[in-house]
Every structure is written in structure tokens, then in C-alpha cells.
N, C-alpha and C positions, 0 to 999 in steps of 0.2 A: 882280649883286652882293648884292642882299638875301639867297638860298640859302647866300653865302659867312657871310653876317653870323649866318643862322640857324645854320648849322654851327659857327661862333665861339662863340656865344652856347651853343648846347647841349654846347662842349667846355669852356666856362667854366664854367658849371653841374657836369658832370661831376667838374671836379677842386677844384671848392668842396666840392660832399661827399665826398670823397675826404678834402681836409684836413681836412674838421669829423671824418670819422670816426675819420683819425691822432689828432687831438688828445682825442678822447673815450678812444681807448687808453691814450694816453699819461698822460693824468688815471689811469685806473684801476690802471695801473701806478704812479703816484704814489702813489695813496691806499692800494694794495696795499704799499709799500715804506715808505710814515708808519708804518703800522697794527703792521707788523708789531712778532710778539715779540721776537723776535732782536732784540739791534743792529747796527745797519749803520751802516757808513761809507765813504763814495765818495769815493777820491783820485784826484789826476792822477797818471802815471807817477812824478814827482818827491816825492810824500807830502801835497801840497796837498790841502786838503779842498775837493770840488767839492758834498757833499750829503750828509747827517746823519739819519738817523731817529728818532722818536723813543722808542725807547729807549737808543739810543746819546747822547744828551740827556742821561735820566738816569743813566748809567754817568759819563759826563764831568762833569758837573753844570756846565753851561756854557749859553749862549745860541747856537742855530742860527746867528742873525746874527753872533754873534764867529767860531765856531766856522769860516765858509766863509770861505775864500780864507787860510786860515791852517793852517802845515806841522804833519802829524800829530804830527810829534816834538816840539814845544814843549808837546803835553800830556804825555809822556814824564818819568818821574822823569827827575834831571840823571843819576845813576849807571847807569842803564841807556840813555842814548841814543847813545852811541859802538854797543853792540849792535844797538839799534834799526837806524840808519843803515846798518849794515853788512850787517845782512838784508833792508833796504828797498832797498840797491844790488843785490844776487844774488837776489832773488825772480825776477825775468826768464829764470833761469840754470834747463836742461831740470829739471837734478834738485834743485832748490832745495828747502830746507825751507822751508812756507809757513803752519807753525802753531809758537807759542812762546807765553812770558808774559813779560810785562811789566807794568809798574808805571806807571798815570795816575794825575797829580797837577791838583787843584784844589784853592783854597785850603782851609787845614782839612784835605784829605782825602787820603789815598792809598789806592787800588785796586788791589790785583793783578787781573793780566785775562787771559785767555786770549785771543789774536789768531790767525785765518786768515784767510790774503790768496788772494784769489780773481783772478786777472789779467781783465780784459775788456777783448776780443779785438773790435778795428773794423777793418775793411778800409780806410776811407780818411782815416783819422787815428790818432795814437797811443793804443792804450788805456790806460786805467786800471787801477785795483787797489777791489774791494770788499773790507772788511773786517770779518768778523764779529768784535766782544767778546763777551765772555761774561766778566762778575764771577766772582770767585770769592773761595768764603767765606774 
């Protein structure tokens, strides 16, 4: 029994570091995805915001913490979201157009932006939509 216990014991071991070293990935792709210049914005298939970087922070001028679990189109001018909505439905669709502009609003401010929706593709759950802005003058 004790061989069985040492071969537990060193397949525990093995997949401990295994997870520390996912996780140190995973960090680095974080800090890779903060840092960046671009902004980004990470939704669920429906337009929820799952993750924000932070330049897309400063485009939206909004707080990370508001910003997650709240649908992309409510920062959406009113006059452009019936648009918005309707390319956020057929992004999915082969030949979809997946760059346009649109107008975010915070208080005080409106921004036209340039938007491309990147689809992200998971095998064993629905993916998402990453979203580059880019301001424009």
C-alpha cells in the first residue's frame, strides 16, 4: 500500500505544478491583456461585458467594477442602439460585417469609436465576442 500511496503522492505533486504553472499563464495573459494599447472589451455571446482593459476604461470613462456584468449597449448612444443590437444579433452570421462606428456615451461625453468584433471560439462552451475600440478624432 505505501508504493500506491507514493505514486498518489507524486501524481499529486505532478498536477499541482501543472496548475501553478496554468495559473502563472494565465496571470501573464492577464497582465498581457491590462497592459495592452488597444482597447478591449470581453462579452458573452449576448453583449454582457465579462472583462475590460484598461484602455477601454479610458475610452468609456467608467469604472471596471460598473462596467462587468452590464450589457455593452447601455453605453451605446440611445440613437444608435436599435443599430448596435442588430449587428450584435448577425455578428455570428458567416459573412457578417464585424467593424462599424458607433457612438459611447458617459455622462458629459460622447465618443465616436470604431468597433471590431472578434468572435472567441471554445469547444466546450458558448463563445464570446472580443471587442476592439479605437476613439476617433
Amino acid at each position: 500500500m505505501t508504493a500506491e500511496l507514493e505514486a498518489l503522492k507524486a501524481m499529486w505533486l505532478d498536477l499541482s505544478a501543472h496548475v501553478d504553472q496554468l495559473a502563472a499563464e494565465r496571470q501573464h495573459y492577464q497582465d498581457f491583456f491590462e497592459q495592452a494599447s488597444a482597447a478591449y472589451v470581453v462579452t458573452d455571446e449576448h453583449g454582457t461585458i465579462t472583462d475590460v482593459n484598461g484602455a477601454a476604461v479610458d475610452i468609456l470613462q467608467r469604472r471596471k467594477a460598473w462596467l462587468r456584468g452590464k450589457p455593452l449597449v447601455v453605453l451605446v448612444a440611445l440613437e444608435q442602439r436599435t443599430e448596435f443590437r442588430r449587428r450584435l444579433r448577425a455578428v455570428r452570421e458567416p459573412h457578417a460585417e464585424r467593424s462599424w462606428r458607433t457612438i459611447f456615451v458617459a455622462p458629459q461625453l460622447r465618443t465616436e469609436v470604431a468597433l471590431t468584433a472578434r468572435l472567441i471560439e471554445r469547444r466546450d462552451a458558448p463563445g464570446g465576442i472580443c471587442w476592439r475600440l479605437e476613439a476617433l478624432a
